[in-house]
Each structure stands twice: as C-alpha cells, then as structure tokens.
N, CA, C and O atoms as a printed pandas DataFrame, in Angstrom:
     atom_number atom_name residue_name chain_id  residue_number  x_coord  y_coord  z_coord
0              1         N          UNK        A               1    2.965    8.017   17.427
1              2        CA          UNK        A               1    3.001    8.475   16.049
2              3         C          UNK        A               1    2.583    9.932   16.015
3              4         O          UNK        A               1    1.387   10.213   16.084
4              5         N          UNK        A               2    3.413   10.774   15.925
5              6        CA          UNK        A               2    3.585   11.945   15.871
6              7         C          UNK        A               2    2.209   13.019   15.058
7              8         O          UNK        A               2    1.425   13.949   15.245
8              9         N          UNK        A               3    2.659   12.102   14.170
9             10        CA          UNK        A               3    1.299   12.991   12.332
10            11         C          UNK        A               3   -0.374   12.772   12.804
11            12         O          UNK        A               3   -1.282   13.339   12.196
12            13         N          UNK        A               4   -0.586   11.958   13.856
13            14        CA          UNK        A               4   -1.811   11.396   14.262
14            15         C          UNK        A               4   -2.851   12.869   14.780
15            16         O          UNK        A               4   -4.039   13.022   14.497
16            17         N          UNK        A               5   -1.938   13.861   15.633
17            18        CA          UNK        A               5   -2.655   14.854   16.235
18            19         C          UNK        A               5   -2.922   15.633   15.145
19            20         O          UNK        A               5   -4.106   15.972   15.156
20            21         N          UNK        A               6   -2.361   16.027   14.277
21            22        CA          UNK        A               6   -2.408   16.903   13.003
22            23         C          UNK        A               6   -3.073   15.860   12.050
23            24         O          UNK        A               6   -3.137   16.388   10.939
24            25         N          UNK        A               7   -3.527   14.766   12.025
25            26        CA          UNK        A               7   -4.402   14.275   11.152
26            27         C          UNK        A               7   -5.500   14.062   11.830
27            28         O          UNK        A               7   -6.145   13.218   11.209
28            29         N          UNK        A               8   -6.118   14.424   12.893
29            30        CA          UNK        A               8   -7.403   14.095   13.821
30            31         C          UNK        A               8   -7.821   16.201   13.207
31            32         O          UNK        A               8   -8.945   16.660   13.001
32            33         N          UNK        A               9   -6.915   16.713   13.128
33            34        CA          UNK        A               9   -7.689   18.076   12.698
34            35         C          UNK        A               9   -8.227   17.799   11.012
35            36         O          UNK        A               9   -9.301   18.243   10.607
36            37         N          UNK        A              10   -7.588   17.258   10.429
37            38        CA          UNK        A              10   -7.162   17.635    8.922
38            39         C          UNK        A              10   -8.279   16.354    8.123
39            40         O          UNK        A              10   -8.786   16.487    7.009
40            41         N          UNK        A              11   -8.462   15.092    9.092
41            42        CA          UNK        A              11   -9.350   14.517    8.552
42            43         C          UNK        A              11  -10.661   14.413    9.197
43            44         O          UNK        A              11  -11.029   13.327    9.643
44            45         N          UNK        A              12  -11.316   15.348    9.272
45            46        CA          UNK        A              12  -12.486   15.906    9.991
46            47         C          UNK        A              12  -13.713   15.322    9.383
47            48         O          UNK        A              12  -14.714   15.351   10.099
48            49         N          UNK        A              13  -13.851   14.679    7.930
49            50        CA          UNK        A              13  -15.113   13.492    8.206
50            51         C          UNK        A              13  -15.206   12.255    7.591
51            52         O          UNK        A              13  -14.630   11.941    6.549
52            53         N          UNK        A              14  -15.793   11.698    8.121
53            54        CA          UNK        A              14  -16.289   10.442    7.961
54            55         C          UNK        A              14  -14.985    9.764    6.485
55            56         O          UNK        A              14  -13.992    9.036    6.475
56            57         N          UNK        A              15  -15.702   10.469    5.552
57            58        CA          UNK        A              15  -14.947   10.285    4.209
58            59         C          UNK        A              15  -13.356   10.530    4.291
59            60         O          UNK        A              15  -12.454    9.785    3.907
60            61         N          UNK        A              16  -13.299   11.470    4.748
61            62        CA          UNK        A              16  -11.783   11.829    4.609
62            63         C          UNK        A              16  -10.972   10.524    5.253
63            64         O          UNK        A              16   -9.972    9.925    4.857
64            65         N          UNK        A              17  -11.923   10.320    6.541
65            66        CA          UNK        A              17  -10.923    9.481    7.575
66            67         C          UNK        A              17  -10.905    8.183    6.601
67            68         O          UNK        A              17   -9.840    7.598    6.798
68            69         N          UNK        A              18  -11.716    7.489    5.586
69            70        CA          UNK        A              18  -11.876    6.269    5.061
70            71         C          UNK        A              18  -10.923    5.833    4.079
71            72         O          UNK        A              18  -10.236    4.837    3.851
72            73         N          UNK        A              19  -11.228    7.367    3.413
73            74        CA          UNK        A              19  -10.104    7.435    2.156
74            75         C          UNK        A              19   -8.656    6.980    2.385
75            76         O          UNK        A              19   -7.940    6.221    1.732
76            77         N          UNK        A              20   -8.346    7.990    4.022
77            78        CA          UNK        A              20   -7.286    7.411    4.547
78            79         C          UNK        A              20   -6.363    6.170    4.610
79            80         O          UNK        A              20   -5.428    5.568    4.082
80            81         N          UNK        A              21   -7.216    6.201    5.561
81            82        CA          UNK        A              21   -7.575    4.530    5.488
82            83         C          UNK        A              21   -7.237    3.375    4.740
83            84         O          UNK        A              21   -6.486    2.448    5.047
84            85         N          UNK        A              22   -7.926    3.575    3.676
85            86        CA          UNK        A              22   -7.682    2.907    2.347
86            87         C          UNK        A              22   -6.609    3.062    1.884
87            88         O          UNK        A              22   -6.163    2.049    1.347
88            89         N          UNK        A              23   -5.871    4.079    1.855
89            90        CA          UNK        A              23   -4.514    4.464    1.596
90            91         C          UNK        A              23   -3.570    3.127    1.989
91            92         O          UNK        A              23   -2.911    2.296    1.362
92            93         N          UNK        A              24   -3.862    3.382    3.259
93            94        CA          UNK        A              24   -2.746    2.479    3.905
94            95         C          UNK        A              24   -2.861    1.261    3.833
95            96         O          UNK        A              24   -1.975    0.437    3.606
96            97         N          UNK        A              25   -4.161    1.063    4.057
97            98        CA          UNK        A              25   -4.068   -0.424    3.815
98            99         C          UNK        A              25   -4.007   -1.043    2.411
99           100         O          UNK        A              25   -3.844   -2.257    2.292
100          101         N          UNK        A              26   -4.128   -0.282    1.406
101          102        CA          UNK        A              26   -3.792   -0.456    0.049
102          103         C          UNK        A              26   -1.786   -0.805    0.087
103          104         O          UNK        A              26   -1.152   -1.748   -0.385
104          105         N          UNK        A              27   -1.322    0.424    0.856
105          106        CA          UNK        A              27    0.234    0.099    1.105
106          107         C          UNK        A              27    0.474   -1.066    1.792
107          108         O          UNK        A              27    1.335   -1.870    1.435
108          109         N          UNK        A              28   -0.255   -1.218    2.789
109          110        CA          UNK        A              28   -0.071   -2.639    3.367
110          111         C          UNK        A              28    0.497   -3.708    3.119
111          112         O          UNK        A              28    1.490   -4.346    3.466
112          113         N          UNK        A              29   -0.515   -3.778    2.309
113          114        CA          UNK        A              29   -1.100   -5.440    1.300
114          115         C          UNK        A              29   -0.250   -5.433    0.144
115          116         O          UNK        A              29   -0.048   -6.476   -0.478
116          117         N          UNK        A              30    0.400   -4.046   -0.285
117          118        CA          UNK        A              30    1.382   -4.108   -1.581
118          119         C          UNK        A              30    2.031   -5.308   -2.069
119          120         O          UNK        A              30    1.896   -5.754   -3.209
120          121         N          UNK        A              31    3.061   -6.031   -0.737
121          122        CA          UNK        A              31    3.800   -6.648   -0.521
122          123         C          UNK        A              31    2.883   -8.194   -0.752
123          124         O          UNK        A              31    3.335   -9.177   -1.340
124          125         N          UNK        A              32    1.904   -8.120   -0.306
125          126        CA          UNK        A              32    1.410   -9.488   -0.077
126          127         C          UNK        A              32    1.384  -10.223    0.999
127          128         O          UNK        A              32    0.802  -11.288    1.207
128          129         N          UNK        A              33    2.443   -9.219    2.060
129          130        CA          UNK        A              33    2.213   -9.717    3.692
130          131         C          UNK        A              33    2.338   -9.039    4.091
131          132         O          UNK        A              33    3.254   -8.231    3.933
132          133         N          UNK        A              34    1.013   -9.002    5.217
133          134        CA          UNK        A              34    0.723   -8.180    6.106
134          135         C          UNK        A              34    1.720   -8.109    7.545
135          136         O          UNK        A              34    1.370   -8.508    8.656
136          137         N          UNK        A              35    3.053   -7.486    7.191
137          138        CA          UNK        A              35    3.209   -8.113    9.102
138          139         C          UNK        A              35    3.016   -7.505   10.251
139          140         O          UNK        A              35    2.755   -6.303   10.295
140          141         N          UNK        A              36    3.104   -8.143   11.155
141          142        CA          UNK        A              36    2.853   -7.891   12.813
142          143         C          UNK        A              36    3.141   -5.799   12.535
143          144         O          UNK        A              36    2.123   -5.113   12.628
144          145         N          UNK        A              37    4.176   -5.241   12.304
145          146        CA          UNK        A              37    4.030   -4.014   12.555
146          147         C          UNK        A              37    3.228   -3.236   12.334
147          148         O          UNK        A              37    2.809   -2.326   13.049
148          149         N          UNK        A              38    2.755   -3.747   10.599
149          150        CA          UNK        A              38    1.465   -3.025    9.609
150          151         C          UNK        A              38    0.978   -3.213    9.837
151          152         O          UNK        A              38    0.165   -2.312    9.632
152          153         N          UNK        A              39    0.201   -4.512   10.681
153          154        CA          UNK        A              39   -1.047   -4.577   11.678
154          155         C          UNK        A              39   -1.584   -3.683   12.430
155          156         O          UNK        A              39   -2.560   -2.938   12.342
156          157         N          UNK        A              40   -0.299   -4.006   13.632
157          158        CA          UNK        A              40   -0.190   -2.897   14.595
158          159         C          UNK        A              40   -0.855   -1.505   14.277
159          160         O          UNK        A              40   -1.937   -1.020   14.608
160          161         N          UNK        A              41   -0.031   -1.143   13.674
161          162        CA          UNK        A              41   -0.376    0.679   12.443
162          163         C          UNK        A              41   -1.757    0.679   12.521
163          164         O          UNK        A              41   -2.592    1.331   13.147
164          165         N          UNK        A              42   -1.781   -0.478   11.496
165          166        CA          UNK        A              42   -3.451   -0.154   10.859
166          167         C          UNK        A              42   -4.393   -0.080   12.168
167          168         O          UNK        A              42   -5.193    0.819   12.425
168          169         N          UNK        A              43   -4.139   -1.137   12.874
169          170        CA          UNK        A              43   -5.140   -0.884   14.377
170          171         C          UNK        A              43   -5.149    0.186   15.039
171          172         O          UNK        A              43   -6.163    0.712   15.499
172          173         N          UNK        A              44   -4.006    0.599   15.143
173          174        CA          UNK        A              44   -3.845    1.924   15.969
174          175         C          UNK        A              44   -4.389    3.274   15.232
175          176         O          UNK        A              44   -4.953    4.227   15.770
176          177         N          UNK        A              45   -4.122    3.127   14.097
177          178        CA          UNK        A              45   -4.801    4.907   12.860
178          179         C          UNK        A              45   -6.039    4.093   12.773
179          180         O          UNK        A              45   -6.893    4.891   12.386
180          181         N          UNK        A              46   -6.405    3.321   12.876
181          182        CA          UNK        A              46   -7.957    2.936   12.312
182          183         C          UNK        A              46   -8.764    3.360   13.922
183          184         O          UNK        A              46   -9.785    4.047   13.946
184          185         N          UNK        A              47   -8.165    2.872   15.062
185          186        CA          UNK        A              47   -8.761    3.208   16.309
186          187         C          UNK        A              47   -8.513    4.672   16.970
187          188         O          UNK        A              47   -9.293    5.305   17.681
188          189         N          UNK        A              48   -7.649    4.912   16.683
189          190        CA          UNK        A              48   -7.509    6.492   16.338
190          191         C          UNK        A              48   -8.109    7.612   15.394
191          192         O          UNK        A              48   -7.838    8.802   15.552
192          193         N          UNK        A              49   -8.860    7.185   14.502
193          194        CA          UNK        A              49   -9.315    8.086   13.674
194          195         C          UNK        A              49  -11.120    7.710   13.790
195          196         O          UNK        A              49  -12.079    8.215   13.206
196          197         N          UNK        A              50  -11.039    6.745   14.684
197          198        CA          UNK        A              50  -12.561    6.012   15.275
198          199         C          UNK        A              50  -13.476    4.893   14.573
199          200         O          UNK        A              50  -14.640    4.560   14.799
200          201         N          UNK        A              51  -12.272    4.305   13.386
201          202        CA          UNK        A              51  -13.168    3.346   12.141
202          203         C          UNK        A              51  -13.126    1.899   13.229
203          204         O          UNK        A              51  -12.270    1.340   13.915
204          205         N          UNK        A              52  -14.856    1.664   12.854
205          206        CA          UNK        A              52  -15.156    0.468   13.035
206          207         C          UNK        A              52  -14.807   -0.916   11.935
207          208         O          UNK        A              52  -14.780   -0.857   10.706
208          209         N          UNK        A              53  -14.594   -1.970   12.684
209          210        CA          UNK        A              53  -14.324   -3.239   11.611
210          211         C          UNK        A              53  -15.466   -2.959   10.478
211          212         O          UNK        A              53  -15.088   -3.065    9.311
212          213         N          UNK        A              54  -16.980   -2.571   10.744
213          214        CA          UNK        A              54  -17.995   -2.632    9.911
214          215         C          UNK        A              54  -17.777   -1.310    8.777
215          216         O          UNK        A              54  -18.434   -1.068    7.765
216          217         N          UNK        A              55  -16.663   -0.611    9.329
217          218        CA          UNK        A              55  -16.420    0.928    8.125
218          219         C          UNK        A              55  -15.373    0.562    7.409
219          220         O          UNK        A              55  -15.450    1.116    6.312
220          221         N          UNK        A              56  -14.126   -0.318    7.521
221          222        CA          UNK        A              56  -13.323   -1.040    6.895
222          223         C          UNK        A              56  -13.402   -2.233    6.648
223          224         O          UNK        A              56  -12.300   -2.780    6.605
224          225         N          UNK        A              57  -14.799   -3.287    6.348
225          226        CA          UNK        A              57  -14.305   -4.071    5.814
226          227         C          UNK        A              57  -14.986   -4.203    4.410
227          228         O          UNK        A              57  -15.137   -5.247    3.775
228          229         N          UNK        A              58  -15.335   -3.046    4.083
229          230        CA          UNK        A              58  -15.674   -2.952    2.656
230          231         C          UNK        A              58  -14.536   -2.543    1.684
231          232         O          UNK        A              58  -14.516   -2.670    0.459
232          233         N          UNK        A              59  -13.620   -2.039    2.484
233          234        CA          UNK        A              59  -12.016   -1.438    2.239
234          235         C          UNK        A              59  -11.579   -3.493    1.683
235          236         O          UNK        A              59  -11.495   -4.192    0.673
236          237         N          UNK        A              60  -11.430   -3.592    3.299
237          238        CA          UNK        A              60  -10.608   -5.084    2.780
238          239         C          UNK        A              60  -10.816   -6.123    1.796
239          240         O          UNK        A              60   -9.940   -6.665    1.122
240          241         N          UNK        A              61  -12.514   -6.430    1.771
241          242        CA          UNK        A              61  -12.720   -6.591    1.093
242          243         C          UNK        A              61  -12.890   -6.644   -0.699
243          244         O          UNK        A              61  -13.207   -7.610   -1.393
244          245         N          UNK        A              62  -12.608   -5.465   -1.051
245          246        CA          UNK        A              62  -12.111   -4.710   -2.256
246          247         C          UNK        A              62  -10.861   -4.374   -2.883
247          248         O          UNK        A              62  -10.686   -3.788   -3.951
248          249         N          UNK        A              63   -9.751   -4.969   -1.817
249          250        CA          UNK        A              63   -8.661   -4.752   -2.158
250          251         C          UNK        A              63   -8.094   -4.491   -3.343
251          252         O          UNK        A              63   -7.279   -3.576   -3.461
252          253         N          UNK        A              64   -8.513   -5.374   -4.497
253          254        CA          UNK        A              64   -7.920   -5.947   -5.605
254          255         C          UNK        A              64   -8.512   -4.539   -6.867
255          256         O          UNK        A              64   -7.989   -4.384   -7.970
256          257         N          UNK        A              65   -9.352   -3.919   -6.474
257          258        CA          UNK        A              65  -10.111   -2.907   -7.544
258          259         C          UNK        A              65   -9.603   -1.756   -6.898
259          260         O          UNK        A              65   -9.395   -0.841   -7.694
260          261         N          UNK        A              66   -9.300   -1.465   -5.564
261          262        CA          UNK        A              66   -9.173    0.019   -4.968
262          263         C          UNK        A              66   -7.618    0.499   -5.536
263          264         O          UNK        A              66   -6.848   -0.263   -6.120
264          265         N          UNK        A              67   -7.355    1.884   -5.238
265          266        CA          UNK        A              67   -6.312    2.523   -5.473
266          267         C          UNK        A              67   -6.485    3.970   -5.042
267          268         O          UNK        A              67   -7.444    4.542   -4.523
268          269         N          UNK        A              68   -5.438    4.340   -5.360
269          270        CA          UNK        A              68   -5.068    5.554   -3.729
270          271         C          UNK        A              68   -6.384    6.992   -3.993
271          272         O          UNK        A              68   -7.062    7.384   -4.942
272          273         N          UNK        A              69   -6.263    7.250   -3.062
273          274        CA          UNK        A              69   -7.562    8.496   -2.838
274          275         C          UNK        A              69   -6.773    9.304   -2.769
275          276         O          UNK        A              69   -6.130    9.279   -1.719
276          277         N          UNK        A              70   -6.377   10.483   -3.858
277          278        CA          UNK        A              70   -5.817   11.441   -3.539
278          279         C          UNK        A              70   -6.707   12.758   -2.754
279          280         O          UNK        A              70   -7.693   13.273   -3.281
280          281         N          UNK        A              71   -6.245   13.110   -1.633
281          282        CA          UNK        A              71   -7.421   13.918   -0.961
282          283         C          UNK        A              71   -6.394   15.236   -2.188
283          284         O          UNK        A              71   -5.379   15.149   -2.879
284          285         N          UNK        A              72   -7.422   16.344   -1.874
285          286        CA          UNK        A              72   -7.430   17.955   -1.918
286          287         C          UNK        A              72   -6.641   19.062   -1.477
287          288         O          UNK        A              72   -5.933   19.905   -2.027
288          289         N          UNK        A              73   -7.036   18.755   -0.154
289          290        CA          UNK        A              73   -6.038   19.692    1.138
290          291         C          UNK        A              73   -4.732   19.592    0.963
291          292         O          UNK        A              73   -4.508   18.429    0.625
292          293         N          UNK        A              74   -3.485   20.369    1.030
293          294        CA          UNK        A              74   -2.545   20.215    0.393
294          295         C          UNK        A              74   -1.613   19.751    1.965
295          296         O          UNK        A              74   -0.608   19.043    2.028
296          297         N          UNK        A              75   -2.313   20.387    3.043
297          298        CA          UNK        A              75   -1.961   19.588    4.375
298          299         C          UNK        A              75   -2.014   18.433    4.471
299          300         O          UNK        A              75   -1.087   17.822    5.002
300          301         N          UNK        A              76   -3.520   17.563    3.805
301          302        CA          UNK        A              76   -3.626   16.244    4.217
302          303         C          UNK        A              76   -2.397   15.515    3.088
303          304         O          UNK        A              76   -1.709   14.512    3.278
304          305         N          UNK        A              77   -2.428   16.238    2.144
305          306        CA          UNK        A              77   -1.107   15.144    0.990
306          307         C          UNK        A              77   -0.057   15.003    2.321
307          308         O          UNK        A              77    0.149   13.859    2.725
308          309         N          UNK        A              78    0.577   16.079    2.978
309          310        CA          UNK        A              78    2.087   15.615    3.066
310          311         C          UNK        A              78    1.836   14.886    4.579
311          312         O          UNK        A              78    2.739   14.315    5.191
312          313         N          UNK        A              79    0.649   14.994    4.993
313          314        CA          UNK        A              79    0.538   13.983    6.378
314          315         C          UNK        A              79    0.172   12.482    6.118
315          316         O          UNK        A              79    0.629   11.510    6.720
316          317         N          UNK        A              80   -1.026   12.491    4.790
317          318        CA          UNK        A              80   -0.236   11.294    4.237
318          319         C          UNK        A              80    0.517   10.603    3.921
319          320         O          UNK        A              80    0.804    9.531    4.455
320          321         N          UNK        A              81    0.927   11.027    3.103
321          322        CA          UNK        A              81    2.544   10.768    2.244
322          323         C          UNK        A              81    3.286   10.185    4.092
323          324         O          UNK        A              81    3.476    8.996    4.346
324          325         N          UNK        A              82    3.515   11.075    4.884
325          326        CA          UNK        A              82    4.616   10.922    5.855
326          327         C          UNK        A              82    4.044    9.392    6.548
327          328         O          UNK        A              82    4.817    8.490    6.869
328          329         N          UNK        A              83    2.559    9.319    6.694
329          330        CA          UNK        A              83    1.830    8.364    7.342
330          331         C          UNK        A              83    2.164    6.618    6.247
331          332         O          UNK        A              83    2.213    5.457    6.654
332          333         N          UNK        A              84    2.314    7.136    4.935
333          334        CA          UNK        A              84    2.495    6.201    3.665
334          335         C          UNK        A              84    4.194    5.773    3.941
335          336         O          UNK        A              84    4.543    4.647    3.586
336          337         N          UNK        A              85    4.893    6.412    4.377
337          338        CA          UNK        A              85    6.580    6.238    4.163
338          339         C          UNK        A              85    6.364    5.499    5.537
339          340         O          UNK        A              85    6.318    4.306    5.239
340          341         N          UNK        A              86    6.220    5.624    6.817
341          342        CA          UNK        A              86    5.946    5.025    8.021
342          343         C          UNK        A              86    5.856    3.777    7.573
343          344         O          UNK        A              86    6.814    3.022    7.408
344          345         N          UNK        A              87    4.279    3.433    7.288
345          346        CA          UNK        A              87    3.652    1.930    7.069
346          347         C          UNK        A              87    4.601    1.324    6.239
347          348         O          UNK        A              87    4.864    0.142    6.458
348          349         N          UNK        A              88    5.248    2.001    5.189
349          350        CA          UNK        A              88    6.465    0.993    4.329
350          351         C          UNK        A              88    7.706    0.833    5.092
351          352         O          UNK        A              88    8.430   -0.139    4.877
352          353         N          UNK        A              89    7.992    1.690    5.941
353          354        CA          UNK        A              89    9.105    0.947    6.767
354          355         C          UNK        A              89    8.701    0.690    8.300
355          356         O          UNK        A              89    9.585    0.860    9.140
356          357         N          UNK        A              90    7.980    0.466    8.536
357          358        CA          UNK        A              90    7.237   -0.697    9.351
358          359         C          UNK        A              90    7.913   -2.352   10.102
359          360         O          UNK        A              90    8.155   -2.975   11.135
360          361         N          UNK        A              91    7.935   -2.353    8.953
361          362        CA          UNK        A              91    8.556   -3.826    9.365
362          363         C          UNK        A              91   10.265   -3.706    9.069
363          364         O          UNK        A              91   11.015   -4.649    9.322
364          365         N          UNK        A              92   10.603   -2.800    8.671
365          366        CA          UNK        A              92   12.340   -2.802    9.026
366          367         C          UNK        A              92   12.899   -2.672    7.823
367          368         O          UNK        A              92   14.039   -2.269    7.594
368          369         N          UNK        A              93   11.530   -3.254    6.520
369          370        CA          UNK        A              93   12.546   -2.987    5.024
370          371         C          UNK        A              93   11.960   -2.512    4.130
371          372         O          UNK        A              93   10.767   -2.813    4.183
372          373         N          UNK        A              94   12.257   -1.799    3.176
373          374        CA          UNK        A              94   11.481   -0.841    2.257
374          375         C          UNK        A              94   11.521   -1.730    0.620
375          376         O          UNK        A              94   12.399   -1.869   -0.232
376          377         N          UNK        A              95   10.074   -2.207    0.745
377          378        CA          UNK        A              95    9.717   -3.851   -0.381
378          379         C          UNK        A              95    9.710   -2.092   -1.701
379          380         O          UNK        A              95    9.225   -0.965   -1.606
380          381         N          UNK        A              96   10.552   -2.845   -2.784
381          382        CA          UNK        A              96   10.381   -2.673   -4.139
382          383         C          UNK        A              96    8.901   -1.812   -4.523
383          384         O          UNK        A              96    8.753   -0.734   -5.099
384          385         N          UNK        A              97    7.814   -2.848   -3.900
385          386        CA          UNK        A              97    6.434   -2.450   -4.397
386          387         C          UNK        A              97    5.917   -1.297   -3.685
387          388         O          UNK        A              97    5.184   -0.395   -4.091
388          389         N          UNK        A              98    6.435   -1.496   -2.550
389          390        CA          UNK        A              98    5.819   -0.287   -1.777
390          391         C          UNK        A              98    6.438    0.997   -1.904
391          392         O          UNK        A              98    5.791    2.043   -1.947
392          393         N          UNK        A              99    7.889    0.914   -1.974
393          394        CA          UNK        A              99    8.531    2.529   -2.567
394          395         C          UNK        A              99    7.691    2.379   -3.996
395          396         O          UNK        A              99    6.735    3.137   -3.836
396          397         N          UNK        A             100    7.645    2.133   -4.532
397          398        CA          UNK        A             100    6.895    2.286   -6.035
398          399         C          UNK        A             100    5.614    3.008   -6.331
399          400         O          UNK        A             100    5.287    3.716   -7.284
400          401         N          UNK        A             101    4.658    2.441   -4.699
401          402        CA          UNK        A             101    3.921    2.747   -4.510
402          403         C          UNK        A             101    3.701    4.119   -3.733
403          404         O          UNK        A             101    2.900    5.053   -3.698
404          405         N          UNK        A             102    4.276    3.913   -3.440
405          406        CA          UNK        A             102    4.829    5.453   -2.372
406          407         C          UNK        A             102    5.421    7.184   -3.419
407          408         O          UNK        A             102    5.286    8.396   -3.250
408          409         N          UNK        A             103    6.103    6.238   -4.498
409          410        CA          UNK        A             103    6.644    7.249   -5.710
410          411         C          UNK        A             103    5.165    7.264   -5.877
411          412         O          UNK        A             103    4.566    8.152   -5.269
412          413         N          UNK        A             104    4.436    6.382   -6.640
413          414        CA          UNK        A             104    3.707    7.493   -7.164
414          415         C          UNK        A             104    2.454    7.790   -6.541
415          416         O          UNK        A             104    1.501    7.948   -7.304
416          417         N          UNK        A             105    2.232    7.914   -5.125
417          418        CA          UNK        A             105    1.934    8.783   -4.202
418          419         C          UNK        A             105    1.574   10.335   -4.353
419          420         O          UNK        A             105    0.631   11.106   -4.530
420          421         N          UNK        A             106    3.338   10.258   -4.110
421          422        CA          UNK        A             106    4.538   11.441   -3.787
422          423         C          UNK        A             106    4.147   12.093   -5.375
423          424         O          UNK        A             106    4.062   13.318   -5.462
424          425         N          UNK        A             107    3.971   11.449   -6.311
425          426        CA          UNK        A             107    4.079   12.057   -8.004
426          427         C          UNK        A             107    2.747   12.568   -7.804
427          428         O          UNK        A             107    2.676   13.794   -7.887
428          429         N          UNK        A             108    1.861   12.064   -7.603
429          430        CA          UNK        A             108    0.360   12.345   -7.612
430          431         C          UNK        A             108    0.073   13.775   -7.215
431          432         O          UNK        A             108   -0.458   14.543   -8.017
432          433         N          UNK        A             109    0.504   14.247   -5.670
433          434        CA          UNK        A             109    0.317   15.150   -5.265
434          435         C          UNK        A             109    1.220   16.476   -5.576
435          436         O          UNK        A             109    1.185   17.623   -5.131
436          437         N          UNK        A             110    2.059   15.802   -6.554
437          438        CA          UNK        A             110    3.468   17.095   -6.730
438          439         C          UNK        A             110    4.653   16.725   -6.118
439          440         O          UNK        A             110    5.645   17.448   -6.214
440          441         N          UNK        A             111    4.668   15.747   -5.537
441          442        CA          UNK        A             111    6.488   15.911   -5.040
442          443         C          UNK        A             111    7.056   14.927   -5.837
443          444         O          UNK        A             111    6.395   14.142   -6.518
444          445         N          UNK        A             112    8.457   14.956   -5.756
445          446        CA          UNK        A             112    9.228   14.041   -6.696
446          447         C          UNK        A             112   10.212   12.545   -5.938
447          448         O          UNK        A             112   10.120   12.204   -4.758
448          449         N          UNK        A             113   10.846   12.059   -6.696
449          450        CA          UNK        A             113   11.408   10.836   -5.739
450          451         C          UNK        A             113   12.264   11.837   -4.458
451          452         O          UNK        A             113   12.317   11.353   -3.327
452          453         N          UNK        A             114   12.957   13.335   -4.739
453          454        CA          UNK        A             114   13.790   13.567   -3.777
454          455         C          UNK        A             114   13.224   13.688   -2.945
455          456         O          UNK        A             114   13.682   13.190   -1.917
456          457         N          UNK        A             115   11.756   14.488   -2.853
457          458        CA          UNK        A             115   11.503   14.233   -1.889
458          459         C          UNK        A             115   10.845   12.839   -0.747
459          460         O          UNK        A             115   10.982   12.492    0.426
460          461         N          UNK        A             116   10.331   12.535   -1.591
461          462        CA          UNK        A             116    9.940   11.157   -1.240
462          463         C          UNK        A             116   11.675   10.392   -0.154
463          464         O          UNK        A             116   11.893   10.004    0.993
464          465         N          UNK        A             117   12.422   10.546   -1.364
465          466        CA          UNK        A             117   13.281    9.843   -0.726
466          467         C          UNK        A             117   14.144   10.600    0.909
467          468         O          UNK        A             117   14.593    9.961    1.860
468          469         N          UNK        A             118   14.122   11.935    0.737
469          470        CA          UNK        A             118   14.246   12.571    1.830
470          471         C          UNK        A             118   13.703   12.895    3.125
471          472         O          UNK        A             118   14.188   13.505    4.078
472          473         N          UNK        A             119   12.169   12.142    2.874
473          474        CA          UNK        A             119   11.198   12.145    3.772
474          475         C          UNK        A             119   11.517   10.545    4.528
475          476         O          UNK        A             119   11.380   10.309    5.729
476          477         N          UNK        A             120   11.923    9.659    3.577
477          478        CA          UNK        A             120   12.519    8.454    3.715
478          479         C          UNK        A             120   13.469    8.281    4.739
479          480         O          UNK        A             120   13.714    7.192    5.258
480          481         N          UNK        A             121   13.980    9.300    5.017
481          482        CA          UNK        A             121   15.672    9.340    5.755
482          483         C          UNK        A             121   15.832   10.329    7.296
483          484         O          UNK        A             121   16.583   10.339    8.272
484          485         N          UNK        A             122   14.557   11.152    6.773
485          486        CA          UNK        A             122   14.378   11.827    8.086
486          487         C          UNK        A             122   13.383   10.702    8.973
487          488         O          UNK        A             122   13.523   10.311   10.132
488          489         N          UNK        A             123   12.712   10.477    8.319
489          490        CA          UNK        A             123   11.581    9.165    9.084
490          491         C          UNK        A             123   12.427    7.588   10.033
491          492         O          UNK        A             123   12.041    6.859   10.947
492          493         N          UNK        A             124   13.701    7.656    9.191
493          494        CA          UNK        A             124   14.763    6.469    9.777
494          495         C          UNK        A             124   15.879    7.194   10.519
495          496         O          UNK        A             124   16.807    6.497   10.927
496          497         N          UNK        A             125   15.898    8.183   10.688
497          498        CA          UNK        A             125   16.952    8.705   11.432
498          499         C          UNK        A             125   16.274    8.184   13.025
499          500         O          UNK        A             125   16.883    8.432   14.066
C-alpha cells in the first residue's frame, strides 16, 4: 500500500494516527460486514502506524456514536480520502453506504463527487 510511507510522515502522533484509524474502521463497518480484505487493511494500517488492540478497542467499541475525524493538514485529507476509497473497494464492490460515506468525506474536506469519483478509477485501474 503505497499512501502508507507518506502517512508514517504526515501522521506523526499518537492522536493523529487514532483519528485515522477510526476513519477506517468507521468505513469498514458501514456495510455491516466486515470482510476478510477490510480485515486484512485494518491489521496491516493499524500495525503499521504501531496501534495496539488496547489503543483501538475503545474505537470498536464505540462504533455506533463515532464519526469521521476530519484532520487539518490538507496532506493528511487527500492520503486519507485515497486510504478511505481503498478500504471501500477492498472486497471487490463499492456498497451504496460506503461511497456515501466516502462522498461526504471527500465534501468535508473540499472535494466534490468528481473527484471522489476519479480517485475511484485511478485506484481500480
């Protein structure tokens, strides 16, 4: 996963890396099933960015109240965002809830569906 080296600079603490975090696994769970790929993901950016089960499972736990952390840095939006379009096509199909979720992402930080959706197409090429 490409965005990983440029997000080990960009999410430099503790917080940043959680917020992250939460991001995704908020996209995750959109759907209501977790599968084998979004697993995968989450294990790999969670062990990659150095979170312990004991730093995310106040994340999992909370599922149902959390919602997206828009960071600041205008770097970390679009390495998100790219890290957010990944985890939704993950498993091979892009669920209703999760582009939805992904729009308004993408709206949050300033970009619009084109881009969203263009980030969509370079990511499946």
């Amino acid at each position: 996963m490409q965005n990983l080296k440029s997000l080990d600079e960009v999410l430099n603490t503790p917080q940043k890396k959680l917020n992250f975090f939460q991001n995704l696994i908020l996209l995750a769970a959109a759907d209501n099933v977790l599968e084998d790929g979004e697993s995968d993901l989450l294990v790999f950016v969670g062990e990659r960015l150095g979170l312990s089960a004991d730093d995310v499972m106040p994340i999992a736990d909370n599922l149902g109240v959390l919602s997206f952390v828009i960071p600041e840095d205008g770097l970390q939006k679009t390495l998100e965002l790219q890290t957010l379009v990944q985890m939704m096509m993950q498993d091979g199909e892009i669920h209703d809830r999760e582009y939805s979720m992904c729009l308004e992402y993408a709206s949050r930080i300033g970009y619009g569906k084109a881009v969203l959706d263009d980030m969509i197409q370079q990511l499946s090429a």
